[in-house]
PQR file of N, CA, C, O and H, with PARSE charges and radii, in Angstrom:
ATOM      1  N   UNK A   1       2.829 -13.852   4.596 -0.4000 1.5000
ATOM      2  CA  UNK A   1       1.983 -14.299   3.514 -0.0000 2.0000
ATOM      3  C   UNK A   1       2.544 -15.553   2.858  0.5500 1.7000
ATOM      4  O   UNK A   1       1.786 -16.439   2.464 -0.5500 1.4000
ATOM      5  N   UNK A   2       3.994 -15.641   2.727 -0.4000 1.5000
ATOM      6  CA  UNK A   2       4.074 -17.173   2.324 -0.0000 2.0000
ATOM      7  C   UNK A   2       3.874 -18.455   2.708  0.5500 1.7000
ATOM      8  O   UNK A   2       3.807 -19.498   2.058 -0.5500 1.4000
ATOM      9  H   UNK A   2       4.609 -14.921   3.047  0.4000 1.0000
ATOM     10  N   UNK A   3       3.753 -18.119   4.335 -0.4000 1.5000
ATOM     11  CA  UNK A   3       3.847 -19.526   5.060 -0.0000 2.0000
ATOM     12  C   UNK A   3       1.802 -19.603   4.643  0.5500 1.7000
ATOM     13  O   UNK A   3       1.317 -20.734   4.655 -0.5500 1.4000
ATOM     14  H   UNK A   3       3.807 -17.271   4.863  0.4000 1.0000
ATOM     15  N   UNK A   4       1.142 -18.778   4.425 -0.4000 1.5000
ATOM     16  CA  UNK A   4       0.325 -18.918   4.135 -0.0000 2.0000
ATOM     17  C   UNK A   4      -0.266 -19.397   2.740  0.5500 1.7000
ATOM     18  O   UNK A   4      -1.306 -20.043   2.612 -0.5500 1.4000
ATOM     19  H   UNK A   4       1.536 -17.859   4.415  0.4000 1.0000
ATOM     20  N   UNK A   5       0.553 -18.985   1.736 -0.4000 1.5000
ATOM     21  CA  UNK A   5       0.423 -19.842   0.331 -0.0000 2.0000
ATOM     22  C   UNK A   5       0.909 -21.144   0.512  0.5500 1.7000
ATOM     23  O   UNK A   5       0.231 -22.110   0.163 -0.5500 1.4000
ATOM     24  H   UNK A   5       1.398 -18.461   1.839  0.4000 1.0000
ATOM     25  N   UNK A   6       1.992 -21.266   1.013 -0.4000 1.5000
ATOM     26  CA  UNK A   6       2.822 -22.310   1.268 -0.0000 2.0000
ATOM     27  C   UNK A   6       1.889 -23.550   1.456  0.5500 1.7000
ATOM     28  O   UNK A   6       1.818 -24.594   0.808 -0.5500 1.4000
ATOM     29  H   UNK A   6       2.543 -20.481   1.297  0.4000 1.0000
ATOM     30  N   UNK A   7       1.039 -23.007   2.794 -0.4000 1.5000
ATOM     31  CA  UNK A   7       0.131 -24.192   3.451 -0.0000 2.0000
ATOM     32  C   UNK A   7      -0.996 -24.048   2.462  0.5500 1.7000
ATOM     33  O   UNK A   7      -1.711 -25.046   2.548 -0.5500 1.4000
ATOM     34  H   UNK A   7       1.097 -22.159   3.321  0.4000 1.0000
ATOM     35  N   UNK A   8      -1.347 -23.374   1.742 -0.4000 1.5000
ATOM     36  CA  UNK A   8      -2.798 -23.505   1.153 -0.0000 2.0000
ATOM     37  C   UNK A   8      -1.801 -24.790  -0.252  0.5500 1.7000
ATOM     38  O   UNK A   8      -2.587 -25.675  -0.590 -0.5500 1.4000
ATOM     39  H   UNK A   8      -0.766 -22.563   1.672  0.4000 1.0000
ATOM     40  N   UNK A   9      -0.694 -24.903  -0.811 -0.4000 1.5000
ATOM     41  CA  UNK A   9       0.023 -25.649  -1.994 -0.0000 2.0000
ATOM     42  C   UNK A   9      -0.118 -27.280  -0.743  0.5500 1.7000
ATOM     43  O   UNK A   9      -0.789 -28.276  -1.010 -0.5500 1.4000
ATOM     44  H   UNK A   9      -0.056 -24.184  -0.536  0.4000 1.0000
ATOM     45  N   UNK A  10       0.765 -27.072   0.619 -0.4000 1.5000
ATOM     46  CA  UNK A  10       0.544 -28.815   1.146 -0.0000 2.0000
ATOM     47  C   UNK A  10      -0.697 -28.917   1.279  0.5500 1.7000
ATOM     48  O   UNK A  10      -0.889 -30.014   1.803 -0.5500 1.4000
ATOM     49  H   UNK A  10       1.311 -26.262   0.836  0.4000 1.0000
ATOM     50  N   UNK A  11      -1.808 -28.322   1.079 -0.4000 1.5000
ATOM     51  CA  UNK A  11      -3.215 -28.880   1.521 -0.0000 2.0000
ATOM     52  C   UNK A  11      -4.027 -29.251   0.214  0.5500 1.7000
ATOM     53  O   UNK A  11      -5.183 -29.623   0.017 -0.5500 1.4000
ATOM     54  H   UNK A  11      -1.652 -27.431   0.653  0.4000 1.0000
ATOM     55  N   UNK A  12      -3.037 -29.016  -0.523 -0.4000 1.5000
ATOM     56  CA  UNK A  12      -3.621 -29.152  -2.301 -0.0000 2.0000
ATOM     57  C   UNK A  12      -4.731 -28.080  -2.984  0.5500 1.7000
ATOM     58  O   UNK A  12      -5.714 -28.252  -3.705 -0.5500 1.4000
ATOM     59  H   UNK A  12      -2.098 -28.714  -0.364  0.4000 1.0000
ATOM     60  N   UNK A  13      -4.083 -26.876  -2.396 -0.4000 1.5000
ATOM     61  CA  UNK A  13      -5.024 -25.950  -2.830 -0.0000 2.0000
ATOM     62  C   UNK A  13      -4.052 -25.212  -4.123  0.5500 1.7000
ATOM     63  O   UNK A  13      -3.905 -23.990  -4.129 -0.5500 1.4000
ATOM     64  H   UNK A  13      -3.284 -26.735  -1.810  0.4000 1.0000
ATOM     65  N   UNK A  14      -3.623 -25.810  -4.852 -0.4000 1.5000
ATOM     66  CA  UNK A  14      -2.974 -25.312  -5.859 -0.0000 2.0000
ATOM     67  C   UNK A  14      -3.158 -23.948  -6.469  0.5500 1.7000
ATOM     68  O   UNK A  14      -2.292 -23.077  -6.542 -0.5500 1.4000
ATOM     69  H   UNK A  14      -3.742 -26.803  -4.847  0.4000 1.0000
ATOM     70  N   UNK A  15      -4.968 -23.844  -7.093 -0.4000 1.5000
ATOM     71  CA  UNK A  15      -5.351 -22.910  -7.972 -0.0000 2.0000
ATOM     72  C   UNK A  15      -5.671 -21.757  -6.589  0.5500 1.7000
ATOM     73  O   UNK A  15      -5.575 -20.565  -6.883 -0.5500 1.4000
ATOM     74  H   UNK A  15      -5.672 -24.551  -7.033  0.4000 1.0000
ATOM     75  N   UNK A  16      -5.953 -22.026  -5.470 -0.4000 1.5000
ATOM     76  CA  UNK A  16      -5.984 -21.046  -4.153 -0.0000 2.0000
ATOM     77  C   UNK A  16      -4.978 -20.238  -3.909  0.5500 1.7000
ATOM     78  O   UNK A  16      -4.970 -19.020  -3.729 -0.5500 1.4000
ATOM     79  H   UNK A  16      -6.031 -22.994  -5.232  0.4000 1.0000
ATOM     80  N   UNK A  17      -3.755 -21.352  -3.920 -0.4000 1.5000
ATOM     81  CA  UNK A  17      -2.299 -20.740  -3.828 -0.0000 2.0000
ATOM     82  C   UNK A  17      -2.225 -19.362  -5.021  0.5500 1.7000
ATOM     83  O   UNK A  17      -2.163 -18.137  -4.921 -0.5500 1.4000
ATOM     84  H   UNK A  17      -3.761 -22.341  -4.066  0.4000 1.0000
ATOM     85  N   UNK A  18      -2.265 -20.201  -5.980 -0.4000 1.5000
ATOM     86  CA  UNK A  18      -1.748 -18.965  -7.528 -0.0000 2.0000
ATOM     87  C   UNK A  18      -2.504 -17.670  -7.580  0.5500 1.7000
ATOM     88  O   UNK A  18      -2.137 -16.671  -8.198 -0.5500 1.4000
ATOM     89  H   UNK A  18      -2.315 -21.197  -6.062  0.4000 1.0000
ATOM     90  N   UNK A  19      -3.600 -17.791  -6.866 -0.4000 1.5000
ATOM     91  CA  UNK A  19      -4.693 -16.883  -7.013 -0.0000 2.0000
ATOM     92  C   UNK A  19      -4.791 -15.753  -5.853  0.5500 1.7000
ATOM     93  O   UNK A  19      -5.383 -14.682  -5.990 -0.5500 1.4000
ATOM     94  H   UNK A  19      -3.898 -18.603  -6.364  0.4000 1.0000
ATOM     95  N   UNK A  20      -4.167 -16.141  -4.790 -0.4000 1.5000
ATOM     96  CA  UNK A  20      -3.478 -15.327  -3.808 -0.0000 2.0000
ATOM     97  C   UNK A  20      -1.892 -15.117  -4.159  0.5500 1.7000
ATOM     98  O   UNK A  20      -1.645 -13.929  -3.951 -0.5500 1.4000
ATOM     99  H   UNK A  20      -3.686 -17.011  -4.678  0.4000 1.0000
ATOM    100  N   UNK A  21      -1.097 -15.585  -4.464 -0.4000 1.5000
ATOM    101  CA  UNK A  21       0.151 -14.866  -5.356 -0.0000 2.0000
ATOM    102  C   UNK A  21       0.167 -13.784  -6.200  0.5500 1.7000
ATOM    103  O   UNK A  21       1.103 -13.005  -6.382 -0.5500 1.4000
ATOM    104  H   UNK A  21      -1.298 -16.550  -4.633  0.4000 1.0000
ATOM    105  N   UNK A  22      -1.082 -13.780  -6.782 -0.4000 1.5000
ATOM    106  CA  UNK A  22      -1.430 -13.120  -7.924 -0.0000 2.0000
ATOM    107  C   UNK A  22      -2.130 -11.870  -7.626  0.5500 1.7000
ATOM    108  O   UNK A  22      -2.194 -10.817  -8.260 -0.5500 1.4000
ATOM    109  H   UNK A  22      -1.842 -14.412  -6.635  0.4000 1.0000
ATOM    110  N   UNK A  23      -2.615 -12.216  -6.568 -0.4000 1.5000
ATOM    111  CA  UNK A  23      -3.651 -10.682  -5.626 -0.0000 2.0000
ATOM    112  C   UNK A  23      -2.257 -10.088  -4.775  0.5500 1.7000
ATOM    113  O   UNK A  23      -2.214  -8.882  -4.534 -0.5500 1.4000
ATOM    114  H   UNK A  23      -2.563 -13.072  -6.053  0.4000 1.0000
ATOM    115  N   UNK A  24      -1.372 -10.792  -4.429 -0.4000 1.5000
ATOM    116  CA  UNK A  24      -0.389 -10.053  -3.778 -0.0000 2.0000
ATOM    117  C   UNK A  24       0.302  -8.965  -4.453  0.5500 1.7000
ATOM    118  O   UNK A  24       0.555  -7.818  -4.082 -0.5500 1.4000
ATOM    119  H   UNK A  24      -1.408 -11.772  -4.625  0.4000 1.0000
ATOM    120  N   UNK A  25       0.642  -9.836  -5.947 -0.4000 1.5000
ATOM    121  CA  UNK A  25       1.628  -9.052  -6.911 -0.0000 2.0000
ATOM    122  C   UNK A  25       0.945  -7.799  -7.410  0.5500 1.7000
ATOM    123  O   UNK A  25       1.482  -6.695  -7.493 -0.5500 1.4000
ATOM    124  H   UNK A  25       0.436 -10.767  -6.248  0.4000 1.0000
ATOM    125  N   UNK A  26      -0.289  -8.094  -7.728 -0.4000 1.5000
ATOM    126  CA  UNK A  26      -1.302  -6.871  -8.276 -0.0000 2.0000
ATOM    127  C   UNK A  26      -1.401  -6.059  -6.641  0.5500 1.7000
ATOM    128  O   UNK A  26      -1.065  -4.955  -7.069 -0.5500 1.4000
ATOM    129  H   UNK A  26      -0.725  -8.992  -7.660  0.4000 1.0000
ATOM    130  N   UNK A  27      -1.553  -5.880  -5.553 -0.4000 1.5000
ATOM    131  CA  UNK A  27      -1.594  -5.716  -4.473 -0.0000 2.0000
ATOM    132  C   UNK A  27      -0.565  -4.279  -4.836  0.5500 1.7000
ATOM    133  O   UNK A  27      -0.790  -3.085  -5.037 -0.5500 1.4000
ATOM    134  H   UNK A  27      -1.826  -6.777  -5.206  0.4000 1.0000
ATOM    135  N   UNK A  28       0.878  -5.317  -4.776 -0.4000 1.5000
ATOM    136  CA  UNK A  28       2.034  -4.230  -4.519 -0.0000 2.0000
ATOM    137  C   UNK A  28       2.437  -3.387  -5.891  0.5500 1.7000
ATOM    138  O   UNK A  28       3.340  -2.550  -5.914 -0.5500 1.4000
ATOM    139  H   UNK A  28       1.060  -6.287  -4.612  0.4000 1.0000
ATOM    140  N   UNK A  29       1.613  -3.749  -7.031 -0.4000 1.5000
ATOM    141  CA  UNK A  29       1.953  -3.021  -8.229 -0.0000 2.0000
ATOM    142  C   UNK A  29       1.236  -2.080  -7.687  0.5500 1.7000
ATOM    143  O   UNK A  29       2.176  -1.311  -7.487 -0.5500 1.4000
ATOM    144  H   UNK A  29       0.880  -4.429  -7.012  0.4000 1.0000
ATOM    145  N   UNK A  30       0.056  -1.348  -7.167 -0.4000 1.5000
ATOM    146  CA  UNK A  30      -0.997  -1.115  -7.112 -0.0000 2.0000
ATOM    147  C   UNK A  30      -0.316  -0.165  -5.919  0.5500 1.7000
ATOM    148  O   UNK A  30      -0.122   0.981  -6.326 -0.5500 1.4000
ATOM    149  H   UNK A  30      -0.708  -1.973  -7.329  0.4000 1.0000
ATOM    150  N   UNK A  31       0.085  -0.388  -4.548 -0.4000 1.5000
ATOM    151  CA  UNK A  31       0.756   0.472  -3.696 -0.0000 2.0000
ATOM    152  C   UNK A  31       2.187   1.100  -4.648  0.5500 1.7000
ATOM    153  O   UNK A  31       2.754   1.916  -3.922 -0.5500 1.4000
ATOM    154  H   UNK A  31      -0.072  -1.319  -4.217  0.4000 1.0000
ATOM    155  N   UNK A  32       2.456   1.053  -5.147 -0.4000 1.5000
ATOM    156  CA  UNK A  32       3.836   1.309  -6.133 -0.0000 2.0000
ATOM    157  C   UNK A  32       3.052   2.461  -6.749  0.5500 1.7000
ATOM    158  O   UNK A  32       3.267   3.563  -6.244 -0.5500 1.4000
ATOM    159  H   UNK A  32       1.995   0.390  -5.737  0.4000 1.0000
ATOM    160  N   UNK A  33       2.028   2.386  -7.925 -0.4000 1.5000
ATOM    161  CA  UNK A  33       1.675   3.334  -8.500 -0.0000 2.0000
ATOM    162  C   UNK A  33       1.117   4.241  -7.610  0.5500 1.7000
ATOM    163  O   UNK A  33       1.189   5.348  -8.143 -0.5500 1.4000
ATOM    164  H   UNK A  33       1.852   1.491  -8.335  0.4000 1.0000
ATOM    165  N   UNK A  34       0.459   4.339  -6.229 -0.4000 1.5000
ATOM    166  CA  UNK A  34      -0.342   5.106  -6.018 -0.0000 2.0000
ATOM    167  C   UNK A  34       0.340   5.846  -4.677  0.5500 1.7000
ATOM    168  O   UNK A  34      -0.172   6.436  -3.726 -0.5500 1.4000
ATOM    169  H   UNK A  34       0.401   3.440  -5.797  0.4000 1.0000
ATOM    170  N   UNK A  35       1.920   5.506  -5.081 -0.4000 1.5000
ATOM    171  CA  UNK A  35       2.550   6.338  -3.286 -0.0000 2.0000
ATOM    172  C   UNK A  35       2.793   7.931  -4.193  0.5500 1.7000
ATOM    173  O   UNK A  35       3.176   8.145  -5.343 -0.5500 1.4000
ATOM    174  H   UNK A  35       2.337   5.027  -5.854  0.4000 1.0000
ATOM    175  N   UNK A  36       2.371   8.864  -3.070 -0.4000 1.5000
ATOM    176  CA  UNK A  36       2.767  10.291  -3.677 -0.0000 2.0000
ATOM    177  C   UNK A  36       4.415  10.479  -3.744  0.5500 1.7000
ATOM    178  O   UNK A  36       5.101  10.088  -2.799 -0.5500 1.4000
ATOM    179  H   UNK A  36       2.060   8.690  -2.135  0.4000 1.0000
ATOM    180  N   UNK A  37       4.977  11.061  -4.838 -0.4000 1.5000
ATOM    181  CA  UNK A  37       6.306  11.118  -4.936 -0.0000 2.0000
ATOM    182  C   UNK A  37       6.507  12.522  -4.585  0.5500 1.7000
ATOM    183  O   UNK A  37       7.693  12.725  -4.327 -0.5500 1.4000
ATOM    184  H   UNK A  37       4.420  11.378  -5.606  0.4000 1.0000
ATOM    185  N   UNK A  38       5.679  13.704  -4.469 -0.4000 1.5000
ATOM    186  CA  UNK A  38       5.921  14.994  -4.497 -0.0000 2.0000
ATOM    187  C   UNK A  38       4.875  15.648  -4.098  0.5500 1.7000
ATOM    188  O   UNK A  38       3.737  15.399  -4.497 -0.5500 1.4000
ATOM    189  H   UNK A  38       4.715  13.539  -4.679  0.4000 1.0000
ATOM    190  N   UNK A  39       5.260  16.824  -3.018 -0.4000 1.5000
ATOM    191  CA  UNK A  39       4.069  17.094  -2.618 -0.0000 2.0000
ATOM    192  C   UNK A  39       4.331  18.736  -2.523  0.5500 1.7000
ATOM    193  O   UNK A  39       5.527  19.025  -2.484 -0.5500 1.4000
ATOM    194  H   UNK A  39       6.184  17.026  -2.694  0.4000 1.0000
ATOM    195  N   UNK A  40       3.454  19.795  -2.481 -0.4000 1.5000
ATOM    196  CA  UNK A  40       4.315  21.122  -2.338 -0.0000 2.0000
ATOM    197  C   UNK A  40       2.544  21.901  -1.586  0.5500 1.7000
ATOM    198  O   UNK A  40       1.393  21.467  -1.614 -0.5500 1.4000
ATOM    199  H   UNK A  40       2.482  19.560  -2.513  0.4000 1.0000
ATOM    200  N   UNK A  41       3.055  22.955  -1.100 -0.4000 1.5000
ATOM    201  CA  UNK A  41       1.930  23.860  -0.250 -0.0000 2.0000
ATOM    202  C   UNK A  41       0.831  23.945  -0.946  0.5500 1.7000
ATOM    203  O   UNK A  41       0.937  24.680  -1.927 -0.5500 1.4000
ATOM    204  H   UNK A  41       3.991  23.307  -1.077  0.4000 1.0000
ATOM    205  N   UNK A  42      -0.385  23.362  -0.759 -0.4000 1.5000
ATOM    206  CA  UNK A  42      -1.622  23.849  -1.161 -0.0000 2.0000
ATOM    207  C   UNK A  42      -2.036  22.484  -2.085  0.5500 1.7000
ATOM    208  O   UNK A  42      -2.949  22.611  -2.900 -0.5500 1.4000
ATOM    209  H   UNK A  42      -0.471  22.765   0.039  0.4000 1.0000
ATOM    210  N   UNK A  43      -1.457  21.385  -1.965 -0.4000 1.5000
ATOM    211  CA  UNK A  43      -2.052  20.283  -2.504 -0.0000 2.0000
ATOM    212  C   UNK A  43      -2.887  19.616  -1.840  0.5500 1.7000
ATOM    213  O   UNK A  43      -2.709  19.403  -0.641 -0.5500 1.4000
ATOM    214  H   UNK A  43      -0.715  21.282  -1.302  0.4000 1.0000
ATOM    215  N   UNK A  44      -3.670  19.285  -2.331 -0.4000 1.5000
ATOM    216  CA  UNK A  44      -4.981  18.366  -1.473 -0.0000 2.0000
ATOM    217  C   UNK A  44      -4.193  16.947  -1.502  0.5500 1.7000
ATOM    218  O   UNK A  44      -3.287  16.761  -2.314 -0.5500 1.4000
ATOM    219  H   UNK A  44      -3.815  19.459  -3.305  0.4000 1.0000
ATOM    220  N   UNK A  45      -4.722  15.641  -0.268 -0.4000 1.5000
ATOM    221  CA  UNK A  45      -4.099  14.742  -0.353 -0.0000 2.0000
ATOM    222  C   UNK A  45      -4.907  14.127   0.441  0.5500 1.7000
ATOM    223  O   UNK A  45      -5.450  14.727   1.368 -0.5500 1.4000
ATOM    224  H   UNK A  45      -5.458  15.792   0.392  0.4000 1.0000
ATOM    225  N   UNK A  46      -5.131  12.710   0.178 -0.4000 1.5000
ATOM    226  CA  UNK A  46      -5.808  11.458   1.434 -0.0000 2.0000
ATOM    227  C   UNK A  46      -4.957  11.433   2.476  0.5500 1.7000
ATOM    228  O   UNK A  46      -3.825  11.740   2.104 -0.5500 1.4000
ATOM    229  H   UNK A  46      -4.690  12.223  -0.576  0.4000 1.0000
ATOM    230  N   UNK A  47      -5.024  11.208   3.565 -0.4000 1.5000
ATOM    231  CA  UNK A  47      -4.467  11.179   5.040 -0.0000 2.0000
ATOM    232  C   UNK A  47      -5.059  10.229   5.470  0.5500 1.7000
ATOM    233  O   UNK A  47      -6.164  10.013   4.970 -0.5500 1.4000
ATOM    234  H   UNK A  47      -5.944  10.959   3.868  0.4000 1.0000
ATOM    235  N   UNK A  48      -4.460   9.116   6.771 -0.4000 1.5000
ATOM    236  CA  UNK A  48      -4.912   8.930   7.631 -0.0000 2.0000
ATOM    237  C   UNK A  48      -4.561   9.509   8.942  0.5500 1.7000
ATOM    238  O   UNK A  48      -3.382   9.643   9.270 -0.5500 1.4000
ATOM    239  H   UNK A  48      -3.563   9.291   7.177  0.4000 1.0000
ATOM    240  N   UNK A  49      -5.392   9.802   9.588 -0.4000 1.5000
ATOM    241  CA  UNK A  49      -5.423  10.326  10.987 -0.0000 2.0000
ATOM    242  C   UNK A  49      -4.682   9.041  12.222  0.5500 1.7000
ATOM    243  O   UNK A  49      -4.166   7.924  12.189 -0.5500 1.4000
ATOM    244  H   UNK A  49      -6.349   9.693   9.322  0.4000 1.0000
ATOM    245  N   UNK A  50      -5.067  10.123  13.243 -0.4000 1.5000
ATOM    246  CA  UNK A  50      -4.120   9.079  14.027 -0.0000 2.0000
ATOM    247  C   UNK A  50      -5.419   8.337  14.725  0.5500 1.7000
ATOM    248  O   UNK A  50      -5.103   7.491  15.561 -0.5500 1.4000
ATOM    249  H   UNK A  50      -5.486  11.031  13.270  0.4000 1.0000
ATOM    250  N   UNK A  51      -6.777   8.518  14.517 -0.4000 1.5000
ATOM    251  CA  UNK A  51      -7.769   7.061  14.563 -0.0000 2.0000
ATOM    252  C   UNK A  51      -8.322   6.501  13.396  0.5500 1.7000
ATOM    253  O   UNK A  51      -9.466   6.219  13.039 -0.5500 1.4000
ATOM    254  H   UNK A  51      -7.034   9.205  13.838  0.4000 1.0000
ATOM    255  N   UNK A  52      -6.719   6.380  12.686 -0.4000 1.5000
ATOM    256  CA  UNK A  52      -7.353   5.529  11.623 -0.0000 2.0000
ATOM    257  C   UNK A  52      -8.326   5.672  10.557  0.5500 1.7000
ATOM    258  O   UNK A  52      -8.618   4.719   9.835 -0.5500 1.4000
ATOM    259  H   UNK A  52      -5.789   6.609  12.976  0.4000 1.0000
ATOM    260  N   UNK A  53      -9.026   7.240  10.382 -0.4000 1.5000
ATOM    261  CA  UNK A  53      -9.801   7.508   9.774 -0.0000 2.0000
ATOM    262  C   UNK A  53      -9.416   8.354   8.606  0.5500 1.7000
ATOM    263  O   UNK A  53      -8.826   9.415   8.806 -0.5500 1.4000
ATOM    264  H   UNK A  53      -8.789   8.014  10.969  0.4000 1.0000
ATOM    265  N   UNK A  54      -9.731   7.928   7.319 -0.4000 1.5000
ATOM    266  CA  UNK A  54      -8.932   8.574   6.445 -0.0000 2.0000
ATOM    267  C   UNK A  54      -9.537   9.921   5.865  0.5500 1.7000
ATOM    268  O   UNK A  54     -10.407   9.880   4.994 -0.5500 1.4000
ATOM    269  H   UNK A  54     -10.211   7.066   7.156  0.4000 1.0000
ATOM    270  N   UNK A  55      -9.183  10.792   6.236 -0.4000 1.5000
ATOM    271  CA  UNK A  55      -9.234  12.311   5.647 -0.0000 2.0000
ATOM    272  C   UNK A  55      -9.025  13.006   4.861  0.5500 1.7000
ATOM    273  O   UNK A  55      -7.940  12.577   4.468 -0.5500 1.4000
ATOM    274  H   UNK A  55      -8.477  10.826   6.943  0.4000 1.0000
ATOM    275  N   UNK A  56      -9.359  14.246   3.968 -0.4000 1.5000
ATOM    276  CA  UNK A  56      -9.149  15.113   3.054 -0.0000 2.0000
ATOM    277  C   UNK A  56      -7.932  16.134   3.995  0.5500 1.7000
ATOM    278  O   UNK A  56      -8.217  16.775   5.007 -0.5500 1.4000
ATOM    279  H   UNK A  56     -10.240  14.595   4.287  0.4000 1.0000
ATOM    280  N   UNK A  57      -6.715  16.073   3.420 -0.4000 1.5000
ATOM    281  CA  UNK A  57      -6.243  17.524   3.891 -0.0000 2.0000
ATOM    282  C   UNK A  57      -5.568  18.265   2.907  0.5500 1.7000
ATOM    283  O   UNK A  57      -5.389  17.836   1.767 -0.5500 1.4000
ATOM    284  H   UNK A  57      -6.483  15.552   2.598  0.4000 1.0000
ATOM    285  N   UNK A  58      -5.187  19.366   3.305 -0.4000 1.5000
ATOM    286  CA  UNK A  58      -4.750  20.434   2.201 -0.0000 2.0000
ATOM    287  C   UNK A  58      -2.887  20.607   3.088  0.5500 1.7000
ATOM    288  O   UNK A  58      -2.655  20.872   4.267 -0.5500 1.4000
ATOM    289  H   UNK A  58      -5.332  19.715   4.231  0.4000 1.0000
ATOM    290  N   UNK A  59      -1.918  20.341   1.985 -0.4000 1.5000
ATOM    291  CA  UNK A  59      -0.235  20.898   2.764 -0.0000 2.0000
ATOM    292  C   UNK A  59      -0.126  21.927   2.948  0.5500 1.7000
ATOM    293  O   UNK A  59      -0.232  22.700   1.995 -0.5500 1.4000
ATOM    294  H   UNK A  59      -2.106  20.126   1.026  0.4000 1.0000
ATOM    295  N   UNK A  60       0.137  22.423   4.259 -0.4000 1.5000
ATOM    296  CA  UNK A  60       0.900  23.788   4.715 -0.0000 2.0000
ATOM    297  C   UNK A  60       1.756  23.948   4.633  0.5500 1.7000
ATOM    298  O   UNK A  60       2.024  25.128   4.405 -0.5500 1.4000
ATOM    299  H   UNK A  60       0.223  21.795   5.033  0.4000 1.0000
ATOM    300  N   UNK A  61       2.967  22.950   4.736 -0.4000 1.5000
ATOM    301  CA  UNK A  61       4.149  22.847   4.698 -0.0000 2.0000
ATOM    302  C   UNK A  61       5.053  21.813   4.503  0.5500 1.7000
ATOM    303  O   UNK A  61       4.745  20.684   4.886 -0.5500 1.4000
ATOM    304  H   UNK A  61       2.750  21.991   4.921  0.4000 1.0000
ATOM    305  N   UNK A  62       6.120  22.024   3.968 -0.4000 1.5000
ATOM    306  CA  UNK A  62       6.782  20.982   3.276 -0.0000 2.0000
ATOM    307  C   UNK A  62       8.165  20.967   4.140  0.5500 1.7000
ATOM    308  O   UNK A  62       8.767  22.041   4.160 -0.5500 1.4000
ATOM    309  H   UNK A  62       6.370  22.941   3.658  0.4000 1.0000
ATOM    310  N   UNK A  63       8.676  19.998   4.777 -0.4000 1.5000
ATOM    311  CA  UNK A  63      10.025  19.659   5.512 -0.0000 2.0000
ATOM    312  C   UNK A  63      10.835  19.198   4.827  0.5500 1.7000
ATOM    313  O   UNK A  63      10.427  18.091   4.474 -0.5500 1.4000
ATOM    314  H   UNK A  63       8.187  19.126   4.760  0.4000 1.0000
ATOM    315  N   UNK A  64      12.034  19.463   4.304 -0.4000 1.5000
ATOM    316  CA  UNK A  64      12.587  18.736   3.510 -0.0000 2.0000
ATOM    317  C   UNK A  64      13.851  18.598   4.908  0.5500 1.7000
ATOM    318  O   UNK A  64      14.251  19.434   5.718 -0.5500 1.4000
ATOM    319  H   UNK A  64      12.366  20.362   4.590  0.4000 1.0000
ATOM    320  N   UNK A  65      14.362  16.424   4.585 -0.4000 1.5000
ATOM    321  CA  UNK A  65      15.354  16.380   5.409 -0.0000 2.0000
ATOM    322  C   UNK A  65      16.599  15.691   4.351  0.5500 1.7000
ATOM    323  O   UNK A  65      16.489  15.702   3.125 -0.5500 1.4000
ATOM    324  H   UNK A  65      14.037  15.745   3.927  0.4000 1.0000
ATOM    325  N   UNK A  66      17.626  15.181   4.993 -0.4000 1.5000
ATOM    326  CA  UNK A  66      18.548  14.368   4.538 -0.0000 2.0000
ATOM    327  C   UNK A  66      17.968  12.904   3.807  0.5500 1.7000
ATOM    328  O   UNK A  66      18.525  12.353   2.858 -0.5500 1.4000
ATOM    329  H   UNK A  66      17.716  15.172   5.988  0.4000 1.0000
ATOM    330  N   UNK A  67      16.836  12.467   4.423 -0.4000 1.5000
ATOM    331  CA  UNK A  67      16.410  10.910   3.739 -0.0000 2.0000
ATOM    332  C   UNK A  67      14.971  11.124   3.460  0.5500 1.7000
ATOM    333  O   UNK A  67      14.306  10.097   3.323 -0.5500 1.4000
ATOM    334  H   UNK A  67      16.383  12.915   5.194  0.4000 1.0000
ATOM    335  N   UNK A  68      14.521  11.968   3.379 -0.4000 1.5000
ATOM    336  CA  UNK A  68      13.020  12.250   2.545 -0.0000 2.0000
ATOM    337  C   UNK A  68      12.857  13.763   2.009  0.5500 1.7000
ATOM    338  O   UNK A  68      11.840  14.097   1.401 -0.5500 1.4000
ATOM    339  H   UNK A  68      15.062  12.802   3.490  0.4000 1.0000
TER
END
């Protein structure tokens, strides 16, 4: 994404540039607030599947390891 602001600032797209900086930052505030921190048996939760299609599921089970 920078080499992409980058080139939109040499092409004199100044207010283009700031305005995609600004959708980035709100972007990742936005994934920050909305990652689940805790999850336990019988919580409902958005999923994506493995074609990409995002689903309702309910936890059966919870794995707890050394790094999650």
């Amino acid at each position: 994404m920078r080499i992409l602001i980058d080139s939109k600032r040499d092409n004199g797209e100044e207010e283009e540039a700031k305005r995609l900086e600004e959708r980035i930052k709100n972007h990742s505030k936005w994934l920050e607030k909305h990652k689940v921190a805790e999850v336990k048996a019988g919580d409902k939760i958005d999923v994506l599947d493995t074609e990409h299609i995002w689903c309702t599921a309910i936890v059966e089970l919870k794995i707890k390891t050394a790094s999650k």
